[in-house]
C-alpha positions in Angstrom: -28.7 -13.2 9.1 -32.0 -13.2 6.9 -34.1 -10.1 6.4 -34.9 -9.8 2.8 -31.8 -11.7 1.3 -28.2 -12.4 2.8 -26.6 -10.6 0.0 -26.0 -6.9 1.1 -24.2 -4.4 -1.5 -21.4 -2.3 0.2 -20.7 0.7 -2.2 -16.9 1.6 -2.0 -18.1 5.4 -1.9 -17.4 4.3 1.9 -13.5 4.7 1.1 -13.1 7.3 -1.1 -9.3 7.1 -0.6 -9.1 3.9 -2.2 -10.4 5.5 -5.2 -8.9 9.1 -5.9 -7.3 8.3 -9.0 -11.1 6.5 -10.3 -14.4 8.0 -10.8 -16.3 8.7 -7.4 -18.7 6.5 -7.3 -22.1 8.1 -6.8 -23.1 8.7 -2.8 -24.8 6.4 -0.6 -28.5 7.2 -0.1 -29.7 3.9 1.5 -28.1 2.9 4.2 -29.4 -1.2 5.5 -29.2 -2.7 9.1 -29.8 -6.1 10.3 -29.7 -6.9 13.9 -29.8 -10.3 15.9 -29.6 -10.6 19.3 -28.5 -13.7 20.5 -29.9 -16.6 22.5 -27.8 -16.4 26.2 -25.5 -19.7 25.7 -25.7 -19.4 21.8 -23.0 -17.2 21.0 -20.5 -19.3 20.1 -22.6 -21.8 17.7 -24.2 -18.9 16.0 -20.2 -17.5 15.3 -19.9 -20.8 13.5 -22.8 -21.1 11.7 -22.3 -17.4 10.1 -19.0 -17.5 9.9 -19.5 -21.0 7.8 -22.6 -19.2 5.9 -20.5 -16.3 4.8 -17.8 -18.3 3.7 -20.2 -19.9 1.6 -21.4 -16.9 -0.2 -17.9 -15.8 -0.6 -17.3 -19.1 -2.0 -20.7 -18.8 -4.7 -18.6 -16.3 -5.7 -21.7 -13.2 -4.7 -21.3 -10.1 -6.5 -22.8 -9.1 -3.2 -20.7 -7.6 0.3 -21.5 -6.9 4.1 -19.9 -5.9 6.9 -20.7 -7.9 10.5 -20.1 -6.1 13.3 -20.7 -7.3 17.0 -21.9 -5.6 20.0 -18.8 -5.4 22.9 -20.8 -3.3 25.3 -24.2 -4.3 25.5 -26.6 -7.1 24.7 -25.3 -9.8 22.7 -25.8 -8.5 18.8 -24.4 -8.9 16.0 -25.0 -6.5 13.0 -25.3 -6.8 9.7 -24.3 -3.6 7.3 -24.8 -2.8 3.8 -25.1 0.6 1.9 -26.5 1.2 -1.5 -26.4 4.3 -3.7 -30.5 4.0 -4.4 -33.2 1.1 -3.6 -32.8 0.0 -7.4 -29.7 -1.0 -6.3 -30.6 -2.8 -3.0 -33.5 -4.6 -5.2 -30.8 -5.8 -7.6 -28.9 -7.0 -4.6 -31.6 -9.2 -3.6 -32.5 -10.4 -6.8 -28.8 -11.8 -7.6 -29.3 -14.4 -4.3 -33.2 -14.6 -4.8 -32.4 -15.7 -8.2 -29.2 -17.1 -8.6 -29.7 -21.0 -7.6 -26.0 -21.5 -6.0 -27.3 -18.7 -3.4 -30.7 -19.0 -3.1 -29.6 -22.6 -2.1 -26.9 -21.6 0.6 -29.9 -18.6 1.6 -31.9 -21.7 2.2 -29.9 -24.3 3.6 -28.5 -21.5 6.7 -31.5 -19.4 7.0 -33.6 -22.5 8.6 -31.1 -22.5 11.3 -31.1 -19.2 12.9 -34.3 -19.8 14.9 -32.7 -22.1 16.9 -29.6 -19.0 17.9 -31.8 -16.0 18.2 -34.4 -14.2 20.4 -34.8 -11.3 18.1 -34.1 -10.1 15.1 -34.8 -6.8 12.7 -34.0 -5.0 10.4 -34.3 -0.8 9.8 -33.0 1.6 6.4 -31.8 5.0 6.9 -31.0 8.0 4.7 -28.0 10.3 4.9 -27.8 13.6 6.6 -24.8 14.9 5.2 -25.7 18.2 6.1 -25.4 17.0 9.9 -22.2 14.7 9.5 -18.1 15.7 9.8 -15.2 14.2 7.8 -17.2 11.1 8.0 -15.3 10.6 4.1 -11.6 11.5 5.3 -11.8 8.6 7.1 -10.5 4.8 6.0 -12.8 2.2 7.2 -10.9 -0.7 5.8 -8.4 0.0 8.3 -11.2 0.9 11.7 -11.8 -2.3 14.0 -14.6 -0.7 15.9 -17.7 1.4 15.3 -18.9 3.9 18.0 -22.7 3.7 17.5 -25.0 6.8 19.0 -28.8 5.9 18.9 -30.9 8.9 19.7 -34.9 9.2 19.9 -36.1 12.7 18.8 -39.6 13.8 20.6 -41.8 14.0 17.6 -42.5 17.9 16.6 -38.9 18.6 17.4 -36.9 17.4 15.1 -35.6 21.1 14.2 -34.2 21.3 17.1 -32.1 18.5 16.8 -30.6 19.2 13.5 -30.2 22.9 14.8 -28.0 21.0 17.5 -26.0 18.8 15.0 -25.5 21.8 13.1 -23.7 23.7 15.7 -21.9 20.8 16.3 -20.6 20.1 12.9 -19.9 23.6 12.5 -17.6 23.8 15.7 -16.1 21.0 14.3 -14.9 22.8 11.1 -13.8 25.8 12.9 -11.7 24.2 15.0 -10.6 21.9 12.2 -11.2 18.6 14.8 -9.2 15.4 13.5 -11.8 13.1 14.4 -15.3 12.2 12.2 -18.6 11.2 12.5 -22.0 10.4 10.2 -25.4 11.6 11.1 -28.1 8.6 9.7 -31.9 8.7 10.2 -33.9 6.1 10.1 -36.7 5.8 7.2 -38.0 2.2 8.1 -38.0 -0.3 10.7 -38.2 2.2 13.9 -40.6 5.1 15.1 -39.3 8.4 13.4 -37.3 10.7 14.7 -34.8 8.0 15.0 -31.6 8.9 14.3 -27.8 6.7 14.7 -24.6 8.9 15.0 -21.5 6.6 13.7 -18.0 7.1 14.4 -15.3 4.4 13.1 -12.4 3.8 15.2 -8.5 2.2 15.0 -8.8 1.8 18.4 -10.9 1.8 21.8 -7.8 3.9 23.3 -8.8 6.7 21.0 -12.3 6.7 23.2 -10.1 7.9 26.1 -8.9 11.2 23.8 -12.6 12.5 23.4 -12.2 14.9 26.1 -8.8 16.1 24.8 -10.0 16.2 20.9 -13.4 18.8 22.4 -11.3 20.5 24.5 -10.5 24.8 23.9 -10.5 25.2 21.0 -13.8 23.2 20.8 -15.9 24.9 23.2 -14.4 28.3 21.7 -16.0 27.5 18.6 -18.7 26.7 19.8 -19.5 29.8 21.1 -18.1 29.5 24.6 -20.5 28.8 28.1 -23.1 30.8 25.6 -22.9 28.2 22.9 -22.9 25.3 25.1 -26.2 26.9 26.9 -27.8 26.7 23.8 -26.6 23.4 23.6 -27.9 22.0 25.9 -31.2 23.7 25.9 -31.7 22.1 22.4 -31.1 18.9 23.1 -33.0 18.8 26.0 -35.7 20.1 24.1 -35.3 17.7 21.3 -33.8 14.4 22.6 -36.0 11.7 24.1 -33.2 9.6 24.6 -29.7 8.8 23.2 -28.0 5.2 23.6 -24.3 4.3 22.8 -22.9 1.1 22.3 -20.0 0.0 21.0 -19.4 -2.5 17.8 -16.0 -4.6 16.8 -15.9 -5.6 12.7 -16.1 -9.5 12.5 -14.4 -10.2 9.6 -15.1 -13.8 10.5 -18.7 -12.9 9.1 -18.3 -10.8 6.7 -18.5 -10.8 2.9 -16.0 -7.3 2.8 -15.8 -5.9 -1.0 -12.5 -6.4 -2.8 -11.3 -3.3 -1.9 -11.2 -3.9 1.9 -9.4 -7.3 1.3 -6.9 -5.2 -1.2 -6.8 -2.3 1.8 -6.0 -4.2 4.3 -5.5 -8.2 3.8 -4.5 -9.2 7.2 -8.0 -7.7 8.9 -10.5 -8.9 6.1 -8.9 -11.4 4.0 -11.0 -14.8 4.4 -9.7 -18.5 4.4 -12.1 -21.5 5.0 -13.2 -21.9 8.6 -12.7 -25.5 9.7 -15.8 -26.2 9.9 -16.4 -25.6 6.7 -13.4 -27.9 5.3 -15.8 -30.4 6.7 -18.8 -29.7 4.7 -19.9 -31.6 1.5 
């Protein structure tokens, strides 16, 4: 993973429940992606070689975090995620491995080999829409495995009508007082505008199989009945270009997870020294 830096700064206002009895942090306004999509046949040497290059950030001891998260239903990616209260703070992210020699030498040293494992790579920022999400907060990431990951392509002029959309979504979702979550993100740099990626953390893939269930009466009463869903429908058709969903596992394996994942839940994102590592100099 390259892009600007390999240290990524993952605010912990992404688990507020670690932190009720502590000052909220302040809210996460810049949200960073970086994608690679690997060389067919290369998967399992580019594991190694970011599994061995996180370890050795962890190791540098980076005041810097990410989250890796791999693609289980679609081309082979892997992506890399980190979220920052303002760009001040993403710039002072980059500057502690830009100019901290320990990790501007591991920076070097693994980001000459990634050529070699990749046929693409990029990487995007997007801004909040809180106004368009649902008890996104409630929900305790440290503990999710997988990431549902909604990519939709707004047709440009009518991108009212899709936040008119989200809003009778989200407000369906209140009413019926729905136990599951999701965050509303739009894009703000690396792809065309009007992009926008709907995420929704999960314990489990079973819980895919309850969607259904969780939208079911009470859902569709709230949401005005066949009426509401009309105007649904019409709105997104209206709006949507095209919406793409894959699914995403956490790699702890590649991951530099803040303390308070590793304190949340050890046995998921507490790291030890990959053996190829134990090998290194």
């Amino acid at each position: 993973m390259s892009l600007v830096t390999r240290g990524f700064a993952l605010s912990l206002v992404l688990v507020p429940s670690l932190l009720a009895a502590q000052t909220p942090p302040p809210p996460n306004n810049v949200l960073q992606i970086y994608r690679e999509v690997v060389k067919a046949g290369k998967g399992p040497a580019h594991d190694a070689m970011e599994t061995a290059w996180s370890w050795a950030v962890i190791q540098a001891k980076s005041p810097n975090s990410f989250i890796a998260a791999s693609v289980i239903s679609g081309p082979n990616e892997v992506w890399y995620i980190g979220a920052f209260p303002t760009w001040a703070d993403l710039e002072k992210a980059n500057d502690a491995t830009n100019h901290t020699p320990a990790l501007a030498a591991i920076d070097k040293r693994f980001r000459s080999q990634e050529e070699q494992f990749l046929s693409d790579a990029r990487g995007m920022t997007l801004r909040p829409r809180a106004e368009l999400s649902y008890n996104f907060n409630e929900m305790n990431l440290p503990n999710m495995r997988y990431l549902s990951v909604t990519r939709v392509t707004v047709r440009p002029g009518h991108t009212a009508e899709y936040e008119e959309s989200r809003k009778m979504i989200k407000a369906a979702h209140e009413a019926a007082k729905l136990a599951d979550g999701f965050s509303i993100w739009e894009v703000t740099s690396g792809a065309p505008a009007g992009t926008f990626f709907q995420f929704v953390p999960r314990k489990t893939l079973a819980e895919l199989d309850s969607g259904a269930t969780i939208h079911g009466q009470a859902y569709t009463a709230a949401l005005g009945g066949d009426t509401g869903q009309k105007k649904l429908a019409a709105l997104a058709a209206s709006a949507i270009i095209s919406s793409e969903t894959d699914q995403l596992e956490f790699t702890p394996s590649q991951s530099v997870p803040p303390a308070a994942w590793v304190t949340a839940n050890p046995k998921m994102w507490k790291r030890s020294a990959p053996a190829t590592a134990a090998k290194q100099p």
